[in-house]
Backbone bond lengths (Angstrom), bond angles and torsions (degrees), N, CA, C in turn:
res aa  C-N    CA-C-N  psi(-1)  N-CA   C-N-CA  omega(-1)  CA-C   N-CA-C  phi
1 X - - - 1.443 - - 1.512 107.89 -
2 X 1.492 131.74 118.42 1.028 141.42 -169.37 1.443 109.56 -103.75
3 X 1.109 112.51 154.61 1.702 144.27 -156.75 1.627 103.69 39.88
4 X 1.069 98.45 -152.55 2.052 113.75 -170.74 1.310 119.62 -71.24
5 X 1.230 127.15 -40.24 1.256 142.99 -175.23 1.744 99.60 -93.85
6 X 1.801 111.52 149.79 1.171 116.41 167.83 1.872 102.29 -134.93
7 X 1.126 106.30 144.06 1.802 109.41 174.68 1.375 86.96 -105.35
8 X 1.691 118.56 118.60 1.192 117.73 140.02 1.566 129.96 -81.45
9 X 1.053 125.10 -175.45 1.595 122.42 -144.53 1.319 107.60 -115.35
10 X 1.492 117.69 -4.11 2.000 107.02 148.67 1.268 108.00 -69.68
11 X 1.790 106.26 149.59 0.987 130.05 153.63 1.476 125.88 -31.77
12 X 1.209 110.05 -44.84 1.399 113.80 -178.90 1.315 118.98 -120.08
13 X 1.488 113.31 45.03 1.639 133.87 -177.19 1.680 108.60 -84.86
14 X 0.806 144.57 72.86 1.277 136.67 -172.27 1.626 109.13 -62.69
15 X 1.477 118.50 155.45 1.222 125.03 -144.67 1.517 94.29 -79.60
16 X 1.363 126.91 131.66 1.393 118.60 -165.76 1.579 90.53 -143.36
17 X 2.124 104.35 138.12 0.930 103.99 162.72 1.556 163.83 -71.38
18 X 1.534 148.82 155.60 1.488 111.56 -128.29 1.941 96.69 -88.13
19 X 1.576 89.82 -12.04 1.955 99.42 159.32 1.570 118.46 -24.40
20 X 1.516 89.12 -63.17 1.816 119.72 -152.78 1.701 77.15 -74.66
21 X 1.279 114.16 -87.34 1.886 111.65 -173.61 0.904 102.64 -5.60
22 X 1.172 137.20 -87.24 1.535 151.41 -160.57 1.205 120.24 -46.85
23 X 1.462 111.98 -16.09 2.073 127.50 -178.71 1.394 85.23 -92.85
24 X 1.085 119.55 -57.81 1.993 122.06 -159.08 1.201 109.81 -110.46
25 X 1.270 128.34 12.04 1.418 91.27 159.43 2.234 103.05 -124.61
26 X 1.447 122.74 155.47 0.882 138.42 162.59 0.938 129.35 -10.42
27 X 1.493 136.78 98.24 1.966 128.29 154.92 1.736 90.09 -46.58
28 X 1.177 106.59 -171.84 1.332 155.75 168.32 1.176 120.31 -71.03
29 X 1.644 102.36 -53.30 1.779 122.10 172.50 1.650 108.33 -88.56
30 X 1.111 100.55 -32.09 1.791 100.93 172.76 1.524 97.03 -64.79
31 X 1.333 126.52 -79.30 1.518 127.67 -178.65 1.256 113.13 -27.48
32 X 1.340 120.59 -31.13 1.873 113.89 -156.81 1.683 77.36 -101.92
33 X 0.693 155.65 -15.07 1.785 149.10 -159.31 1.482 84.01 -107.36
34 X 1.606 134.43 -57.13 1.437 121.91 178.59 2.148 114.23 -58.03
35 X 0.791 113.07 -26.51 1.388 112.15 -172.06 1.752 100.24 -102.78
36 X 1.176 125.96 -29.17 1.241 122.58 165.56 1.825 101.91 105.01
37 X 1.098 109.61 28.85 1.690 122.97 -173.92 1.212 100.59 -102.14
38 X 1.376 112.39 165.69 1.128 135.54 153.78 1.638 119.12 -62.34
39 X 1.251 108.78 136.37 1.854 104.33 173.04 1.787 124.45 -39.57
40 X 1.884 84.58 -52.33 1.760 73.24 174.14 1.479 129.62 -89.83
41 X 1.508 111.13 -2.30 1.270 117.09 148.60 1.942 125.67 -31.85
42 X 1.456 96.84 -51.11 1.385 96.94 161.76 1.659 141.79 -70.75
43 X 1.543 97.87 -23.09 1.372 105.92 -174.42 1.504 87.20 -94.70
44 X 1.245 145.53 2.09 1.544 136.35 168.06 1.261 116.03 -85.90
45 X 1.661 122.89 -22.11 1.249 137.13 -158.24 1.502 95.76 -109.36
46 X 1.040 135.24 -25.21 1.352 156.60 171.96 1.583 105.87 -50.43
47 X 1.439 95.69 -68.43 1.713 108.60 -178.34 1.699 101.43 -70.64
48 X 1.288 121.20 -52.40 0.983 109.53 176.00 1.477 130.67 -61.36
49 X 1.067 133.18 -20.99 1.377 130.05 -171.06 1.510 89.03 -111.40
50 X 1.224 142.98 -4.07 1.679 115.97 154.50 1.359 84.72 120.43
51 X 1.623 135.25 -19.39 1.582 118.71 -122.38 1.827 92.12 -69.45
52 X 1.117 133.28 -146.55 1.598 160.96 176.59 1.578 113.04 -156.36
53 X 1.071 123.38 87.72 1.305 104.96 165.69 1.177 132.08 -77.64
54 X 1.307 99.53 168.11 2.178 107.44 -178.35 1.414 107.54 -64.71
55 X 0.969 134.23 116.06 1.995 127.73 -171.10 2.086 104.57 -117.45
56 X 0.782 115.65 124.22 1.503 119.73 171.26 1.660 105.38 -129.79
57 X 1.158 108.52 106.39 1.289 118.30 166.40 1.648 101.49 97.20
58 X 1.494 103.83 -143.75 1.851 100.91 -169.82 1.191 86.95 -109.88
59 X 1.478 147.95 -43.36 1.612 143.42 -145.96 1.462 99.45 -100.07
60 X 1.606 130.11 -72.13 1.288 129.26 -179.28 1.298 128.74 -31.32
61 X 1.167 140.49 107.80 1.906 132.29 156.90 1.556 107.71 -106.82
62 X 1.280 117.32 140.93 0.970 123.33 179.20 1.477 100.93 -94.83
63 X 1.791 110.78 -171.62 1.627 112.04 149.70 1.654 98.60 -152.12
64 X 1.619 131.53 138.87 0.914 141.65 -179.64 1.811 99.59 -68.11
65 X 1.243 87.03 159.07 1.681 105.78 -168.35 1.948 103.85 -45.45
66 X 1.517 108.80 -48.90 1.352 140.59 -155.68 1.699 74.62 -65.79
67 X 1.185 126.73 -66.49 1.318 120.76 -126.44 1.974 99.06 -99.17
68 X 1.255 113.31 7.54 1.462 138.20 176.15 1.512 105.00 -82.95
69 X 1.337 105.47 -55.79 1.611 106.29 -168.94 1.544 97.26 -83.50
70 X 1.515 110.36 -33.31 2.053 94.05 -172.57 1.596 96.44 -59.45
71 X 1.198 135.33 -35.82 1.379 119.70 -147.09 1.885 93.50 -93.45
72 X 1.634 113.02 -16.40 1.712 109.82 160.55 1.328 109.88 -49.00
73 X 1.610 109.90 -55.23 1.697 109.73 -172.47 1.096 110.98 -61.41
74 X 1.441 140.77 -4.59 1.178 148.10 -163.42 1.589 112.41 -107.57
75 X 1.323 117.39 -52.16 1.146 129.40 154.55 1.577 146.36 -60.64
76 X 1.768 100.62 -4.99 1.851 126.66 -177.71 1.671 98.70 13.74
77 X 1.368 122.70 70.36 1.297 121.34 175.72 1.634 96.81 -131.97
78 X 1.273 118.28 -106.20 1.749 102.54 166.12 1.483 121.90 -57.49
79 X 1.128 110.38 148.75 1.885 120.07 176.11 1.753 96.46 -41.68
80 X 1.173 124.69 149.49 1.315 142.01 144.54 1.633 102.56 -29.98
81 X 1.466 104.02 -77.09 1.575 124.76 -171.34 1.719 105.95 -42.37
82 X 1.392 102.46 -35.55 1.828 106.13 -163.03 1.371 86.43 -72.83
83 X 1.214 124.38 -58.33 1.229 139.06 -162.33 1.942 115.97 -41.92
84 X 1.556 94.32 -47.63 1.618 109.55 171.76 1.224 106.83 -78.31
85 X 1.343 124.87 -29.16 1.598 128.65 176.83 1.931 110.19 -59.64
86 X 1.435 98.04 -29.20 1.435 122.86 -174.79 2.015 112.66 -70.18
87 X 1.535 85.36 -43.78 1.927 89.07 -168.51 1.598 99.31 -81.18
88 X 1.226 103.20 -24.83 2.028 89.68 -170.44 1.595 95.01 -93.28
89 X 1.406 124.32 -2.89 1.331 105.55 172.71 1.651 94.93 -93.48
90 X 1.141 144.64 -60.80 1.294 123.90 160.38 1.545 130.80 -29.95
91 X 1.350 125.86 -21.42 1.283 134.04 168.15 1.628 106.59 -83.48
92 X 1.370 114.62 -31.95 1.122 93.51 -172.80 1.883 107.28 -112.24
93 X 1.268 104.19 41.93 1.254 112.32 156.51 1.929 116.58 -138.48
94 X 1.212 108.15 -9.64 1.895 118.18 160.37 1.894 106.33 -95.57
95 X 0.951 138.53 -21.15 1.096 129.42 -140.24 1.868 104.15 -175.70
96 X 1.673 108.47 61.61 2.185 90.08 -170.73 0.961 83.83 -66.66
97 X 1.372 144.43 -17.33 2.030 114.62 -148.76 1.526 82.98 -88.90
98 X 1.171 144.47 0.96 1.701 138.16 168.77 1.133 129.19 -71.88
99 X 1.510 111.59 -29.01 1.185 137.20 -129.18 1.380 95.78 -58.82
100 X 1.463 105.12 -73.14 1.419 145.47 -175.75 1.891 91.41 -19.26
101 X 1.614 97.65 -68.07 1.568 98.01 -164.18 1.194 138.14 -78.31
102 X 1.762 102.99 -18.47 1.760 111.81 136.83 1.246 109.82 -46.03
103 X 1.227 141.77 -71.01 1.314 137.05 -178.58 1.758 118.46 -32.87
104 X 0.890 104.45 -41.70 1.769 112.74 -172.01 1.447 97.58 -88.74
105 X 1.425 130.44 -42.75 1.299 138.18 179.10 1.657 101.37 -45.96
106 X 1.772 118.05 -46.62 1.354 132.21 -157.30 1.459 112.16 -83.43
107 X 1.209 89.82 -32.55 2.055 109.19 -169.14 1.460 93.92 -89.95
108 X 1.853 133.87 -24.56 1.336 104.72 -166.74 1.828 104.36 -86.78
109 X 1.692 106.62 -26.33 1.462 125.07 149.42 1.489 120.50 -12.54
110 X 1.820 107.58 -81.47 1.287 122.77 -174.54 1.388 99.87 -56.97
111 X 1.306 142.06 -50.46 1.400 144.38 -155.85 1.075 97.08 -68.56
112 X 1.250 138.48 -48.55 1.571 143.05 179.88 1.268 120.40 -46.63
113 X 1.505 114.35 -30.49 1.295 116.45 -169.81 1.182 119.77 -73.39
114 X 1.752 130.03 156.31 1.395 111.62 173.89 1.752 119.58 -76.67
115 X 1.520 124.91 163.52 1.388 117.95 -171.20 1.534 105.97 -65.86
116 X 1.360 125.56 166.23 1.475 127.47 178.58 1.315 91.84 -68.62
117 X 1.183 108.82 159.96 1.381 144.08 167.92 1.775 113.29 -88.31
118 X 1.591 111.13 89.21 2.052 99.00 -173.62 1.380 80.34 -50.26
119 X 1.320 77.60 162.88 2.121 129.78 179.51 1.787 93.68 -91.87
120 X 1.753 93.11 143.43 1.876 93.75 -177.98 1.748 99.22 -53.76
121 X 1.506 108.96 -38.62 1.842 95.92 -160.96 1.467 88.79 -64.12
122 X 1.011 147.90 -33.37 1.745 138.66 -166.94 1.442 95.34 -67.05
123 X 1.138 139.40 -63.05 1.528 144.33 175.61 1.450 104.72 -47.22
124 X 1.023 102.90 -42.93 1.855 108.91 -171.26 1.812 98.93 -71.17
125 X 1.304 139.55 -35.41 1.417 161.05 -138.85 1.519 87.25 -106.69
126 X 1.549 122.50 -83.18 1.413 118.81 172.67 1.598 122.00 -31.52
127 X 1.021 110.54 -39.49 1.246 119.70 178.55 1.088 126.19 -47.67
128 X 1.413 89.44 -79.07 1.664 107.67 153.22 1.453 139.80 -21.59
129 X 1.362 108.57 -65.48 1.395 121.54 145.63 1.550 136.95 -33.94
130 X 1.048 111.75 -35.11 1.607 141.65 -179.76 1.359 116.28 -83.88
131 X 1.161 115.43 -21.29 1.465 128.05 177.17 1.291 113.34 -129.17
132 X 1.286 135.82 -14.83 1.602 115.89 175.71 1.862 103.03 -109.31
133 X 0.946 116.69 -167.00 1.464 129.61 161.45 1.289 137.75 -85.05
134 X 1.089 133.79 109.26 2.015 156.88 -148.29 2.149 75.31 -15.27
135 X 1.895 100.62 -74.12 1.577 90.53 -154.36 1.623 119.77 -53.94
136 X 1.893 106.27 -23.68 1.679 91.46 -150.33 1.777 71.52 -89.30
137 X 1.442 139.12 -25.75 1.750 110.65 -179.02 1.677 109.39 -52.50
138 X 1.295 110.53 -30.90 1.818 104.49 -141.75 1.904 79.04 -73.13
139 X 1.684 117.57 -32.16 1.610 90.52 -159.66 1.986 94.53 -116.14
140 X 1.189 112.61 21.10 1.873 103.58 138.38 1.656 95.76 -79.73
141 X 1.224 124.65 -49.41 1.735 110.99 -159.72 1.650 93.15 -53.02
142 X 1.085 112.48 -63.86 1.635 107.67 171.59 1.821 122.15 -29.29
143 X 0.715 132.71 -68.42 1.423 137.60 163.02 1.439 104.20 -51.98
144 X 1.235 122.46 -44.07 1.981 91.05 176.21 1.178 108.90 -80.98
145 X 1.300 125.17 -30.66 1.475 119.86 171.63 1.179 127.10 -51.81
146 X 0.953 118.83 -26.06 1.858 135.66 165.68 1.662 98.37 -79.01
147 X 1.035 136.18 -70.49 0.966 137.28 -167.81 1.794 112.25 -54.43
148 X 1.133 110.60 -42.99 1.352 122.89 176.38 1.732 109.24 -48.03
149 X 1.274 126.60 -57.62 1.809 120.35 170.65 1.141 84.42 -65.15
């Protein structure tokens, strides 16, 4: 990214200086400590998922907000959510005047995603519920729940 200023690639990224980048957005080793990976876990997921990182100088790589949480979903080690819970608390201790737009950067992320998929025992649980009576569901859920570990 050349000269002072960088445009990142949300819609609603306002033009931020490459100062400020460098407070809020992600090392490599920051990212792998937020997702709970290994370092080169990230530089594998990197190549693999296509990403580009933010680079200043020869040692530094960054990773944009977007491209932090895809490689969480990729990694199913910390929650997605913990993970965004992770960059605006790092944003909002390098960078508060950021805060805000990590936040929107993170939330337009999560929104994107598709909804979870219930688990058969959740289908199996509803079910349950749906067909017996409030007391005898609440203590079968009890007995499969035991039974379930």
């Amino acid at each position: 990214m050349a000269g002072t200023t960088a445009r990142l690639t949300a819609a609603t990224a306002p033009t931020i200086s490459r100062a400020d980048l460098q407070r809020v957005l992600p090392t490599f080793r920051k990212a792998a400590a937020l997702i709970d990976v290994h370092p080169s876990f990230i530089t594998r997921a990197v190549r693999d998922l296509g990403i580009t990182p933010v680079e200043w100088g020869r040692r530094e790589r960054y990773l944009q907000i977007p491209d932090v949480l895809l490689i969480a979903t990729h990694a199913r080690r910390n929650a997605v959510e913990e993970v965004a819970g992770g960059l605006v608390e790092l944003a909002e201790r390098q960078a508060p005047e950021l805060a805000g737009w990590v936040t929107t950067e993170a939330e337009q992320f999560l929104a994107a995603l598709p909804a979870p998929e219930p688990e058969e025992s959740d289908i199996f649980l509803a079910e349950l519920h749906s067909e017996l009576p409030g007391e005898w569901a609440d203590r079968a859920e009890v007995i499969y729940r035991r039974h379930l570990n």
